[in-house]
LUMKOL-49395 format. One record per atom (N, C-alpha, C): x negated, y, z; residue in three letters. Coordinates in steps of 0.02 Angstrom, whole numbers, plus 50000, padded with zeros to 5 digits. Atoms other than C-alpha are relative to their C-alpha. Layout:
REM residues N
XYZala
...
REM end
This chain:
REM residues 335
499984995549941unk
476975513852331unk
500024995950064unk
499805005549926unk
477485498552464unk
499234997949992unk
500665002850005unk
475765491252402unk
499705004950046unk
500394994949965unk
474845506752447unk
499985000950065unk
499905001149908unk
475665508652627unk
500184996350039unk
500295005749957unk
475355492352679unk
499114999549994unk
500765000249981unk
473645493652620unk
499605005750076unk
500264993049963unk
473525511652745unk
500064997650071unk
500085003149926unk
474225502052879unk
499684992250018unk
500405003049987unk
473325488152871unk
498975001150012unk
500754996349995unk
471655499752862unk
500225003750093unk
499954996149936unk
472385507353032unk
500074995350068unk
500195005749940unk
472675489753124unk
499444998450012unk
500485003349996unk
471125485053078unk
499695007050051unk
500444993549936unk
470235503153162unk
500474998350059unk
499844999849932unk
471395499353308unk
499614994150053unk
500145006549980unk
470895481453331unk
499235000850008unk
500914996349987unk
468815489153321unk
500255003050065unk
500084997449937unk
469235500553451unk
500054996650046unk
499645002749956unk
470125488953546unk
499314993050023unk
500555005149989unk
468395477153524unk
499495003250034unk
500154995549968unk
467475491853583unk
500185006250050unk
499904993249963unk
468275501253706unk
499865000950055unk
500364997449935unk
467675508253857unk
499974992450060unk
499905004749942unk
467415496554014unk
499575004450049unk
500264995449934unk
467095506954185unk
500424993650063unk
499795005149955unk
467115491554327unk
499545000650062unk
500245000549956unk
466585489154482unk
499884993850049unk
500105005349970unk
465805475854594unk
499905001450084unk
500355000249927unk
465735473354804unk
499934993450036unk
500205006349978unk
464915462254906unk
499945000850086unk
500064996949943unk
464675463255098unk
499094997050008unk
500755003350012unk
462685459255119unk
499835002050075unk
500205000949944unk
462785456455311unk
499945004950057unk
500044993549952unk
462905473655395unk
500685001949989unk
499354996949992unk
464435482255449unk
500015006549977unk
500124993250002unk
463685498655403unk
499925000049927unk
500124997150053unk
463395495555228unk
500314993149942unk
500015007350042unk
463795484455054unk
499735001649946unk
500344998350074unk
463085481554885unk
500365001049963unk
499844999350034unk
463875489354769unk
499895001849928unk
500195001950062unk
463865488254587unk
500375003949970unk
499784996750033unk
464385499854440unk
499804997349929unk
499885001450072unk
464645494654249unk
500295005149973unk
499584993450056unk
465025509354128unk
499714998449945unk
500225001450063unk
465095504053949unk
500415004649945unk
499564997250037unk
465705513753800unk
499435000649937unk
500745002050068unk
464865511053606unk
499595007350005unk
500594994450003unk
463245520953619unk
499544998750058unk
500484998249925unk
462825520653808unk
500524993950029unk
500245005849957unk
462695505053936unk
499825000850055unk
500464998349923unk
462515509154128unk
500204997950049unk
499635002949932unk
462335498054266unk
499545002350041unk
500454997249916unk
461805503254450unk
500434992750054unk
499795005249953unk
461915492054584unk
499445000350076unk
500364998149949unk
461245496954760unk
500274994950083unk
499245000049939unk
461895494554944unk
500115006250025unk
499714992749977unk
462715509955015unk
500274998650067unk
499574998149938unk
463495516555176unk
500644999049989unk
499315002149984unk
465115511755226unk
500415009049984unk
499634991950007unk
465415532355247unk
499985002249920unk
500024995650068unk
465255534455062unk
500684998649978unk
499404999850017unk
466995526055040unk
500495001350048unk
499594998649982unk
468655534055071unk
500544994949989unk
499575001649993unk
470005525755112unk
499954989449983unk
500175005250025unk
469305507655092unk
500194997850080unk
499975005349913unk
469865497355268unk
499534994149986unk
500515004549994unk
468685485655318unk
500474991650007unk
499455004650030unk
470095474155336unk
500034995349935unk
499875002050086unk
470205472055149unk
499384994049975unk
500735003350009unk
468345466555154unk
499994992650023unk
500125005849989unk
468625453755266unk
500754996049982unk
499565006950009unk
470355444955240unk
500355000749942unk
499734997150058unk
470535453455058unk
500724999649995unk
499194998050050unk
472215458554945unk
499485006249959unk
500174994850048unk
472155473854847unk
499875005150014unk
500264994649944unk
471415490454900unk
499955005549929unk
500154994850034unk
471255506054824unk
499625006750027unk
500384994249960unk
469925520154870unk
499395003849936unk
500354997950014unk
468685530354832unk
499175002150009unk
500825000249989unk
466595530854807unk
499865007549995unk
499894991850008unk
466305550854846unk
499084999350016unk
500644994349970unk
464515561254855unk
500065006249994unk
499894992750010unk
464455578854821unk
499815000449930unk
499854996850085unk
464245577754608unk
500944996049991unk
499505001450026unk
466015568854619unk
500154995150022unk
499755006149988unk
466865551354636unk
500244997849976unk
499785003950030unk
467435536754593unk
500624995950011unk
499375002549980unk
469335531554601unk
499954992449977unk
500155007150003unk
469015513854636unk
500944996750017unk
499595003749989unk
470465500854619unk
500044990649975unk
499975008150007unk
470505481454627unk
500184994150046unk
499675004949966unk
470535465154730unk
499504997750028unk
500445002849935unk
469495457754886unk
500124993449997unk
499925006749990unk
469335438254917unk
499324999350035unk
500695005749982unk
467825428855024unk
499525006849985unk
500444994450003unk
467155445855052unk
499715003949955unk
500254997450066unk
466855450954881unk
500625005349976unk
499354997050069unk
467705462354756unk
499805004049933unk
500234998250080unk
467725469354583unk
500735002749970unk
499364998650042unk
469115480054487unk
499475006849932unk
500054993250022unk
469145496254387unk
499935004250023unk
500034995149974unk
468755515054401unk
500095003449961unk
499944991450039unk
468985532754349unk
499475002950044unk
500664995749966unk
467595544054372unk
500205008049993unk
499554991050007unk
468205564654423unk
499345002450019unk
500754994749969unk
466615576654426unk
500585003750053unk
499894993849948unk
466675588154565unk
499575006649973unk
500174995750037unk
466725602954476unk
499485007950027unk
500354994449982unk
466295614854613unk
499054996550008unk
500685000949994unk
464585604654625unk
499695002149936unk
500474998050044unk
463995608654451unk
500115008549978unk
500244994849998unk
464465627554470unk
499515001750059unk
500444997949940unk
463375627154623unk
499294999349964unk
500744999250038unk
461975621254509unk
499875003949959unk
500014997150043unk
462275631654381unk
499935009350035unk
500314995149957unk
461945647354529unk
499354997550031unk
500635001649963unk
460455637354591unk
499285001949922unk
500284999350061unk
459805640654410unk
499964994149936unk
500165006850029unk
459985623654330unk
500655001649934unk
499425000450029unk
461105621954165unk
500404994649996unk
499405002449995unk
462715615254146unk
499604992049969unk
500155006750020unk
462505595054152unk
500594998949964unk
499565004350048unk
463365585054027unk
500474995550057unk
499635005049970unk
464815571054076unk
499454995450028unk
500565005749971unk
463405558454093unk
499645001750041unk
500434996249952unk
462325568754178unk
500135001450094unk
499554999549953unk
463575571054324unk
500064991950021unk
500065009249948unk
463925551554335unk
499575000150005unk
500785004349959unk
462155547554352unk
499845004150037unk
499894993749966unk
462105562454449unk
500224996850095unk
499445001949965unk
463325554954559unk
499704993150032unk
500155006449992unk
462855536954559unk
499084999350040unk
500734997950011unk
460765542354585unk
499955005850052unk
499954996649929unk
461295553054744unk
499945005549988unk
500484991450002unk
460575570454670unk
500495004850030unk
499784995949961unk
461235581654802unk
499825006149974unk
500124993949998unk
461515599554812unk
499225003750035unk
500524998149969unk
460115600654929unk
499274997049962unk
500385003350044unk
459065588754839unk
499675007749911unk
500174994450061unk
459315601854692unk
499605008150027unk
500584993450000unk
458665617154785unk
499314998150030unk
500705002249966unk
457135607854870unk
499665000549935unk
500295001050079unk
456805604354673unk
499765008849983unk
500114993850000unk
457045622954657unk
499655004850014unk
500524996549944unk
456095629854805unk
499384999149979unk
500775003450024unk
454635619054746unk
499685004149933unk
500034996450041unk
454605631254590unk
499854995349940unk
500125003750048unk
454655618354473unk
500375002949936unk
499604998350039unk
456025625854354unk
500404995049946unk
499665006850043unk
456765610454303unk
500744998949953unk
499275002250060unk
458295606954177unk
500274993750059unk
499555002949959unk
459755596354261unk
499684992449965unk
500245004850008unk
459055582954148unk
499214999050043unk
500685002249983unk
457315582954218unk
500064997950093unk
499855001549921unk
458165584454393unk
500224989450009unk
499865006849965unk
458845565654383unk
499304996849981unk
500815002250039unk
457165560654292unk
499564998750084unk
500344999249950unk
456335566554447unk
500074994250072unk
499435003649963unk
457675556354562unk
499934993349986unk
500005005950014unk
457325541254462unk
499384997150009unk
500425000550002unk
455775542754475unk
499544997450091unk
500204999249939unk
455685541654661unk
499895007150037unk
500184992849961unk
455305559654705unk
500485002850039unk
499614994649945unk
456125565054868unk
499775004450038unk
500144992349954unk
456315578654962unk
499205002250044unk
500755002449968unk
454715572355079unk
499585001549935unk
500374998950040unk
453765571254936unk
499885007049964unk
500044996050029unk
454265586554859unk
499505007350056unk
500314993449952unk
453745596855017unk
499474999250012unk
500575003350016unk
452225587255023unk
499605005249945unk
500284995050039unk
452015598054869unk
499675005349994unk
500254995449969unk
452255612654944unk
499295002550034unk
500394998549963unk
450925610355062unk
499204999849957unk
500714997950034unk
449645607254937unk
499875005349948unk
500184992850019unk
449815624354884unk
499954999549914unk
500104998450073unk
449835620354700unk
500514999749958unk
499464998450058unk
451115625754554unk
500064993549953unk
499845005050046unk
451675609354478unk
500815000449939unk
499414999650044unk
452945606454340unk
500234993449999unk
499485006749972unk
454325593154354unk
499614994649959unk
500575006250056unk
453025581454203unk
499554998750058unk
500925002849957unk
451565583354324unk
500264995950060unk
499855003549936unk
452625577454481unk
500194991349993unk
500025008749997unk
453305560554388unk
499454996649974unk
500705005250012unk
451535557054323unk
499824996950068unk
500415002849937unk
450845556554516unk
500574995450025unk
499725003349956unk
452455547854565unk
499734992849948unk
500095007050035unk
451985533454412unk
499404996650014unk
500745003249972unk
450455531054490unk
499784998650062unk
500035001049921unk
450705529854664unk
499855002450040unk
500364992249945unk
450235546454724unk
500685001250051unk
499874998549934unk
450995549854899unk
499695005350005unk
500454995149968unk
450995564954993unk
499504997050057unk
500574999749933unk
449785558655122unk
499485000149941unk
500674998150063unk
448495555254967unk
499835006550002unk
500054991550004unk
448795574454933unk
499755003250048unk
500184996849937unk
448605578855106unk
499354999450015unk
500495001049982unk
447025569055112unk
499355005449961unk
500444997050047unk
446155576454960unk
499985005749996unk
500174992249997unk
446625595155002unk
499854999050063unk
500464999149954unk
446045592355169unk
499174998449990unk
500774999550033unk
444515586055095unk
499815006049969unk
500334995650032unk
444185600755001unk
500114998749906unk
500024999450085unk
444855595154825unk
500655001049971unk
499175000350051unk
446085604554746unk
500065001849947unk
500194999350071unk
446065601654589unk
500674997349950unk
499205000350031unk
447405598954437unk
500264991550000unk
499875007450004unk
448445582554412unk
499664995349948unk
500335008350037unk
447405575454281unk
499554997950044unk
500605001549957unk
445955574254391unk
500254996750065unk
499245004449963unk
447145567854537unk
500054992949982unk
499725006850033unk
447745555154432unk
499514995649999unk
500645003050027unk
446075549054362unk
499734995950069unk
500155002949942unk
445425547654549unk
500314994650028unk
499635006149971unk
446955535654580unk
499804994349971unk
500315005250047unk
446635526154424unk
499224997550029unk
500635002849998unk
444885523954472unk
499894995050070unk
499945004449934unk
445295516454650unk
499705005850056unk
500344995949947unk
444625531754747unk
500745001450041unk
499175001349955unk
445655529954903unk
499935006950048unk
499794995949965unk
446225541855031unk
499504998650051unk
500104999249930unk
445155534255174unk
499204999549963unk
500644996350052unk
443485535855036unk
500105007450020unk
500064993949996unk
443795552655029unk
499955004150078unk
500434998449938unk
443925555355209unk
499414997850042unk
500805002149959unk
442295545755266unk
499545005049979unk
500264996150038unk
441425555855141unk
500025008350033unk
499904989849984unk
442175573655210unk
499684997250096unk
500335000749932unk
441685565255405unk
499204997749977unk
500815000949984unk
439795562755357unk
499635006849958unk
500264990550042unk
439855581855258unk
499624998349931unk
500535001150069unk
439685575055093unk
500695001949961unk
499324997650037unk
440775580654958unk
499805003349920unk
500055001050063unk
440355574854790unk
500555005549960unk
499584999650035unk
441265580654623unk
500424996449987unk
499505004350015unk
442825574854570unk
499754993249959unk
500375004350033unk
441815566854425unk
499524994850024unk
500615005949987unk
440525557654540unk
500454997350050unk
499795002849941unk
441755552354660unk
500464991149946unk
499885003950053unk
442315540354503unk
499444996349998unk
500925002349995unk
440385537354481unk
500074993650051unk
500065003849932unk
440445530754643unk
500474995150004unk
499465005949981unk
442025519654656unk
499744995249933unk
499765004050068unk
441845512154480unk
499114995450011unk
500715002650006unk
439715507554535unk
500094997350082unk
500095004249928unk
440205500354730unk
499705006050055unk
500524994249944unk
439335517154813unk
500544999450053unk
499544998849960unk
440115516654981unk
499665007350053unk
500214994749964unk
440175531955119unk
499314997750015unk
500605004149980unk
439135521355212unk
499295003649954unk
500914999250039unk
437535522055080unk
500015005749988unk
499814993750012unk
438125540755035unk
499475003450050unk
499924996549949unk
438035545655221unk
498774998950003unk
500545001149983unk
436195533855237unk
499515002749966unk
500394994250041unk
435495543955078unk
499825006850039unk
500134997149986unk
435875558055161unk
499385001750070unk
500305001349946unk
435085552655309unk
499375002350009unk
500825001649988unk
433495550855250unk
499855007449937unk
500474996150042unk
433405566455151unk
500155001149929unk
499805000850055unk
434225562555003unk
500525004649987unk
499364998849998unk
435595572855006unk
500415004849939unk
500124996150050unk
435325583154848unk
499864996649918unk
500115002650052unk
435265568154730unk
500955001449956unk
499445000350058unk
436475567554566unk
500214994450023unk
499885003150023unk
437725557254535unk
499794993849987unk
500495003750010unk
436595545854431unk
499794998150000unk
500525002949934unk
435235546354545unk
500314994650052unk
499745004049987unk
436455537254655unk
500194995750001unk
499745008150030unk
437205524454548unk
499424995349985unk
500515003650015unk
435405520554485unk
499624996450077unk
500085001949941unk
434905519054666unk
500494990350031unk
499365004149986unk
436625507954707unk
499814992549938unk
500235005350035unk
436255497054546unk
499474994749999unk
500685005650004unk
434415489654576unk
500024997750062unk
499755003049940unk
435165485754747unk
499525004350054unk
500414997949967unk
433905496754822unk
500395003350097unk
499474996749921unk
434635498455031unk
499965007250037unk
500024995749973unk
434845513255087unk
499425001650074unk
500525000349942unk
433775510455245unk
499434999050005unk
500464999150041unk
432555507555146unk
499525006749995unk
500014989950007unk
432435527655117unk
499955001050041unk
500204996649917unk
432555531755285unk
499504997750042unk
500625003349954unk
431135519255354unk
499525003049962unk
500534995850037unk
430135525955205unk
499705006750029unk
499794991149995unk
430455544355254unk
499854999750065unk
500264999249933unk
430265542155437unk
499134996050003unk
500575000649992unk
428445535155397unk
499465005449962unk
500304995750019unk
428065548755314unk
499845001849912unk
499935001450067unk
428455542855120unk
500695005649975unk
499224994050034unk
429415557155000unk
499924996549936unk
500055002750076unk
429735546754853unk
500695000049968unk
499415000850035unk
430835548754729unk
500674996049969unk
499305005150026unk
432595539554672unk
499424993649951unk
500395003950011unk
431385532554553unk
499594994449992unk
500775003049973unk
429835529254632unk
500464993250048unk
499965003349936unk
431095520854770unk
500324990449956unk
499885003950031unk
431615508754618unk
499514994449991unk
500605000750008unk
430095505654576unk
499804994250054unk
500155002549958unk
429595499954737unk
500424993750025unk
499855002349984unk
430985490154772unk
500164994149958unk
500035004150053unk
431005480954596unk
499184995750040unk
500585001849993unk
429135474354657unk
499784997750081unk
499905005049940unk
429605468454805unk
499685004650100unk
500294995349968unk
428975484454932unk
500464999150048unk
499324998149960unk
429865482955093unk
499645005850062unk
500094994749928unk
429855494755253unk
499414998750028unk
500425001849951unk
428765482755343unk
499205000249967unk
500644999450045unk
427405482855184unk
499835006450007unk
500284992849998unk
427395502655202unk
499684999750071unk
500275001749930unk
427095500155385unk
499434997749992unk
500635003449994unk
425675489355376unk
499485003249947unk
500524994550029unk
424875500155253unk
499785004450017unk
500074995849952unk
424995513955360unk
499464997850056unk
500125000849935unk
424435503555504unk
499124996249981unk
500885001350040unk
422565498255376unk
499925006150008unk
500424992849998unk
422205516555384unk
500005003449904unk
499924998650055unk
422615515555184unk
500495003749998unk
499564994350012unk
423425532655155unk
500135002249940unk
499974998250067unk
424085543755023unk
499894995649947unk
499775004850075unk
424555531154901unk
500605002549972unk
499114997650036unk
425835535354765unk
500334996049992unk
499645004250017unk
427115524154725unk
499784995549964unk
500405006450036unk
426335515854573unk
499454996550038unk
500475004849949unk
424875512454690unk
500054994750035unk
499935005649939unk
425705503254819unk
500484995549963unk
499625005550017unk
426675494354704unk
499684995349944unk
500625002450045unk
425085489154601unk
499704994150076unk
499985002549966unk
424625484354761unk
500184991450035unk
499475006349978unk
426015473254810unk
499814994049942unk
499855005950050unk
426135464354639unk
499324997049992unk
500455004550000unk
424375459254656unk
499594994150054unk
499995003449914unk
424655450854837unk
499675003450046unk
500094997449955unk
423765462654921unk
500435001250059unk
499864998749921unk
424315460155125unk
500025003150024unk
REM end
């Protein structure tokens, strides 16, 4: 029987002595990083399962009761890191402008019934610190709201981590289209800005986030899309890809149109853009009185046909030639 309950308590030192190898650590770090208005501060929360450090600089107004004193000719201080999901009862020790102790973390309870009337459900403990630590304001939460996204309290810090603020979110707004909290951190992983947005529904393209996206991926920029809408051209989403991924600039777009072209594909374009054929090309053609096709203008310009060769053909009295003609022509040195 003595055997037995030494073996029970030696099975119970040992689980104490585990816990005691694993048990929580909630610490804190400060630094002063040269402004009076603000410091870097640092957060460690460990406990077996989950691992979370943050480390920013912050406003001086975020802590209570912290004297600045302490900062500079340290001892021991005790205060508090507050936002509106809660705070952090900070306590430790200052030296050479630094410091680092322990904390307790207290939700602020009336903030997550406020979300829980804004429509959001009840966040978890964790959810609240990172909550907390990750700034997500009350206001922050109805801008999320307003935006009609219908987001979960998880998708709200998602969003937060993601970069998406308030600016951005109203940004949203203005481009008039129904997004869901997925579609908003795709455009934020890709570097979509509201001015992008702004550019491309003032252009005339409002279209969904894959297509969006794709246009970023492809390099089609914001000030592409407006040269294009200032010379009244206004490809498909699909050829505006065409175009970035084959070198087409407004520029040659605008000089196509110039001359007449303004009704070519896609295609026609790139094939144009590829045999290097110049745009001005087309328009000296066309103002002498030549209607030749994407083609024909290949054709001609593979074989060495320039402006000044149509000219001087014109100016022999040799008319009405078709394309193959004058480029039968050319390749046989005819002057």
């Amino acid at each position: 029987m003595q055997k037995s309950s030494l073996l029970v308590w030696g099975a119970v030192i040992l689980a104490v002595l585990v816990a005691i190898g694993q048990e929580a650590d909630q610490s804190w770090k400060m630094r002063a990083n040269g402004s009076s208005d603000s410091v870097q501060f640092t957060i460690h929360s460990f406990r077996p399962g989950r691992n979370f450090t943050w480390s920013t600089g912050v406003p001086m107004s975020r802590f209570h009761n912290l004297p600045m004193s302490v900062l500079d000719h340290g001892g021991r201080a005790q205060f508090e890191y507050v936002t509106s999901a809660g705070k952090l009862v900070c306590k430790g020790t200052f030296s050479f402008s630094s410091g680092a102790g322990s904390f307790v973390f207290v939700p602020n309870p009336d903030f997550v019934s406020e979300l829980r009337n804004l429509g959001y459900n009840t966040p978890d403990h964790d959810q609240i610190f990172e909550m907390l630590m990750s700034d997500v304001t009350l206001d922050y939460a109805r801008v999320v709201r307003d935006a009609g996204l219908h987001a979960t309290s998880g998708q709200l810090l998602e969003l937060r981590h993601h970069g998406v603020d308030i600016e951005f979110l109203r940004d949203l707004r203005e481009y008039g289209k129904d997004f869901s909290a997925s579609d908003i951190i795709e455009l934020r992983q890709h570097g979509i800005d509201g001015d992008y947005l702004r550019d491309l529904k003032r252009s005339g393209y409002d279209i969904p986030v894959s297509q969006i996206v794709e246009l970023r991926q492809h390099g089609v920029s914001a000030d592409f899309v407006r040269d294009l809408k200032s010379f009244g051209i206004h490809p498909r989403p699909e050829e505006l890809v065409q175009f970035r991924q084959h070198g087409v600039s407004a520029d040659f777009l605008s000089d196509l149109k110039a001359a007449g072209y303004d009704t070519l594909n896609a295609d026609q374009v790139v094939q144009l853009r590829q045999h290097g054929v110049p745009a001005d090309f087309a328009i000296q053609a066309r103002e002498l009185g030549y209607k030749f096709t994407p083609d024909e203008l290949v054709t001609l310009h593979q074989h060495g046909v320039s402006a000044e060769y149509l000219q001087t053909l014109k100016q022999s009295g040799i008319r009405q030639l078709s394309a193959d003609q004058i480029a039968r022509l050319r390749q046989h040195g005819v002057d």
